[in-house]
C-alpha positions in Angstrom: 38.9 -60.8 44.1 40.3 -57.8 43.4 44.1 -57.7 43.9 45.3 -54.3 42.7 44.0 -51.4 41.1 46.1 -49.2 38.5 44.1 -46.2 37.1 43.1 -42.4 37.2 43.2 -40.7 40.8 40.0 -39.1 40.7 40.3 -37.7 44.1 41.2 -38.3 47.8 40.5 -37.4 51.6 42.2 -38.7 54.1 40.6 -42.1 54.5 39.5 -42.6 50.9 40.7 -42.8 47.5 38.5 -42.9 44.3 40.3 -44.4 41.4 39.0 -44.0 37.5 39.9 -46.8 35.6 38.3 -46.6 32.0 35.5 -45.1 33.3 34.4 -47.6 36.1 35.4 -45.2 39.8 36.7 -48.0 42.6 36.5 -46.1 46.1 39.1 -47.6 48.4 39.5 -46.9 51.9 43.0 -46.4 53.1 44.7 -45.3 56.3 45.8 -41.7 56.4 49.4 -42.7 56.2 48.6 -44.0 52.7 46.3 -41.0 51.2 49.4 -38.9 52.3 51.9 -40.3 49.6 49.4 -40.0 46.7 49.4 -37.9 43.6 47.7 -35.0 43.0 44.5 -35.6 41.0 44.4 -36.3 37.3 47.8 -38.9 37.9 48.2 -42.5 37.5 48.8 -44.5 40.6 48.5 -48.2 41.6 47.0 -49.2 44.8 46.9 -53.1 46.5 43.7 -54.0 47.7 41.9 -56.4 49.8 38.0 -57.0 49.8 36.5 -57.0 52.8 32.9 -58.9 52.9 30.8 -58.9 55.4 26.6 -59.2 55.8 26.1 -55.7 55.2 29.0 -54.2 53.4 31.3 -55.1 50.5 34.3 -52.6 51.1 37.7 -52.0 49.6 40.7 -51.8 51.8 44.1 -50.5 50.3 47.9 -50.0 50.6 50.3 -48.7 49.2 53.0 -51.8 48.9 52.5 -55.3 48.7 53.8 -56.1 51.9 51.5 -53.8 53.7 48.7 -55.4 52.6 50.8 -58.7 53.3 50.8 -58.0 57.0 46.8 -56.9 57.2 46.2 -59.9 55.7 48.1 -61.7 58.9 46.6 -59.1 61.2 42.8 -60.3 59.8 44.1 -64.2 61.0 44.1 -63.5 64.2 41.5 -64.2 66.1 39.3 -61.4 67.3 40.9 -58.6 64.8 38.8 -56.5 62.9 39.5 -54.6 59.3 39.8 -51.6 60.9 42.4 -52.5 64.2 44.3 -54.4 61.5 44.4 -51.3 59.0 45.2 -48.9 61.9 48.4 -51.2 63.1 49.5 -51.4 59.6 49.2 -47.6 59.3 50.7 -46.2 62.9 52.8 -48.7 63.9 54.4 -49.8 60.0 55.7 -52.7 59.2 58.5 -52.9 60.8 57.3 -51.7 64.3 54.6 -54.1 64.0 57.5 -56.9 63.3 59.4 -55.7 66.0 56.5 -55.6 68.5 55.4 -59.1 68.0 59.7 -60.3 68.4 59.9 -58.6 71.5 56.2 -59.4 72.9 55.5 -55.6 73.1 52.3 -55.1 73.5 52.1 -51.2 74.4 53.7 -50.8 71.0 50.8 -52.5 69.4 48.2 -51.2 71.9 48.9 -47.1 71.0 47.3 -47.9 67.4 43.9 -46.6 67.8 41.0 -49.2 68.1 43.6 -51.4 69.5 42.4 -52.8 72.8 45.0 -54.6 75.4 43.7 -57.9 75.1 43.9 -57.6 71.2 47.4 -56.6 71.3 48.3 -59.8 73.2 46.1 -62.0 71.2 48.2 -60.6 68.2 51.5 -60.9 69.7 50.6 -64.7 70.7 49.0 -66.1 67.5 51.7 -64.5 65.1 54.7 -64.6 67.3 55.2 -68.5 65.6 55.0 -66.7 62.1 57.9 -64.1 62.9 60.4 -65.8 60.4 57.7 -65.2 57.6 57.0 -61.9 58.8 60.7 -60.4 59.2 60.6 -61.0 55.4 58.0 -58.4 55.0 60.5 -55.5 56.3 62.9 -56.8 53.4 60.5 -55.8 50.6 61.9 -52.5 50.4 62.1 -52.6 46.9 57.8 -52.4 45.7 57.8 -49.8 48.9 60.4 -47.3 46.5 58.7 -48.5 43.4 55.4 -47.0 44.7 57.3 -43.6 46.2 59.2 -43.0 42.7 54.7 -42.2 41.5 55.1 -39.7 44.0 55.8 -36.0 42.1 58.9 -34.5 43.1 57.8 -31.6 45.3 55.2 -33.8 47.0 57.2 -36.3 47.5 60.2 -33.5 49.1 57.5 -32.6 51.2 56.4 -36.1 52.7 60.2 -37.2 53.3 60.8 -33.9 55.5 58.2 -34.5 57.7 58.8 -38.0 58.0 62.2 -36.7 58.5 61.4 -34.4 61.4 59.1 -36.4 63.1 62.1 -39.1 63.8 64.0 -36.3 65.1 61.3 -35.5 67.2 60.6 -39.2 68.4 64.3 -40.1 68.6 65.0 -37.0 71.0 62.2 -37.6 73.0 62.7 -41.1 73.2 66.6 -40.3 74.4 65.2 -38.2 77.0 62.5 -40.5 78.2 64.7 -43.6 78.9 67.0 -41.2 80.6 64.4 -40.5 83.3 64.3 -44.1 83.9 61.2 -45.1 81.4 61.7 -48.7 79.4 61.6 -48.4 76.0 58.4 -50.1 75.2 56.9 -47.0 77.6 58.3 -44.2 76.0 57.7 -45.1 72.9 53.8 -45.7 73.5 53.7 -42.2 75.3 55.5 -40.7 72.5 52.8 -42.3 69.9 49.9 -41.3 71.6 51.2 -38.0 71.8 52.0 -37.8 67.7 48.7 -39.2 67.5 46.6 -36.1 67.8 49.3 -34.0 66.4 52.1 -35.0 64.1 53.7 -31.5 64.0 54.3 -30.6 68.0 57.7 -29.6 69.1 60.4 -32.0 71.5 59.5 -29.7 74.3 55.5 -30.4 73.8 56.3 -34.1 73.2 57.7 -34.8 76.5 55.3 -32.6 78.6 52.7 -34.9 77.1 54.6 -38.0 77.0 55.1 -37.3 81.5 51.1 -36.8 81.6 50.9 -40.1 80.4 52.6 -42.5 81.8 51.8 -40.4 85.1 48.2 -42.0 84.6 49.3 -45.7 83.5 
């Protein structure tokens, strides 16, 4: 079982992350939320894995804290929840909207991860809701979260903490205007997500517009 990986970062795309370590290159598939807070090539960085086996593939899965990979591990107990549903909730929603989702039964919140189907979402709410004391202590492990930012070069790392940084902004003002109209929270914040989804970057003003189209349909 491999565990972790410390080496070279050979190079990396948005879903995948090659790693030289003494000579021996590990590709590791990540979610694009991870790829984003890596080095430039030719730096050292340290990545948690998990191996997924199955008949036809042997596949690395990574993360970029322990207690990422912690919670996919959960995700993969559930019943009915794939590598890659469990990698996107870990990766769109985050830890701690995942924790919260599961506390509050929220499904929608679970559901706007991509490859996240309805029934899945409650499946995952049910079966884990009973683990939520072990799983509120993932949200604490702030600590190997910094530890893995501080590899991070200064500029990039500038960079990543504005946008995440404006995005709130963005999410928190469109979330404010939302509930004003008389949405709950758990719809708002699913409109708002899918909207982000296809582009992280839009403005308040194109957030809402598409957040109305939305729940207009549901």
């Amino acid at each position: 079982m491999i565990g972790k990986i410390t080496g070279i970062l050979e190079s990396v795309t948005d879903e995948l992350v090659m790693i030289d370590v003494n000579g021996v290159f590990y590709e590791i598939h990540c979610h694009p939320s991870t790829t984003s807070k890596l080095l430039n090539d030719g730096e050292v960085v340290t990545i948690y894995t998990d191996l997924m086996v199955r008949e036809d593939l042997m596949q690395l899965v990574g993360f970029i804290s322990p207690s990422e990979k912690a919670l996919y591990k959960e995700l993969l107990s559930v019943q009915g929840i794939g590598a890659k549903a469990a990698l996107s909730i870990v990766g769109f929603v985050g830890i701690q909207g995942t924790v919260q989702a599961i506390s509050l039964e929220d499904h929608q919140a679970l559901k706007a991860a991509p490859f996240v189907g309805p029934k899945s979402a409650q499946r995952i709410v049910f079966e884990l809701k009973s683990k939520i004391g072990k799983l509120v202590k993932l949200t604490g492990e702030a600590d190997a979260v910094e530890a893995a930012e501080t590899q991070l070069p200064k500029k990039r790392q500038n960079k990543v903490q504005a946008k995440e940084t404006g995005n709130q902004a963005v999410r928190a003002e469109a979330l404010s205007a939302l509930l004003n109209l008389g949405y709950s929270q758990s719809e708002a914040a699913m409109a708002i997500a899918t909207s982000l989804r296809t582009d992280a970057d839009k403005s308040v003003e194109e957030v809402l517009k598409e957040s109305l189209q939305i729940l207009a349909t549901n």
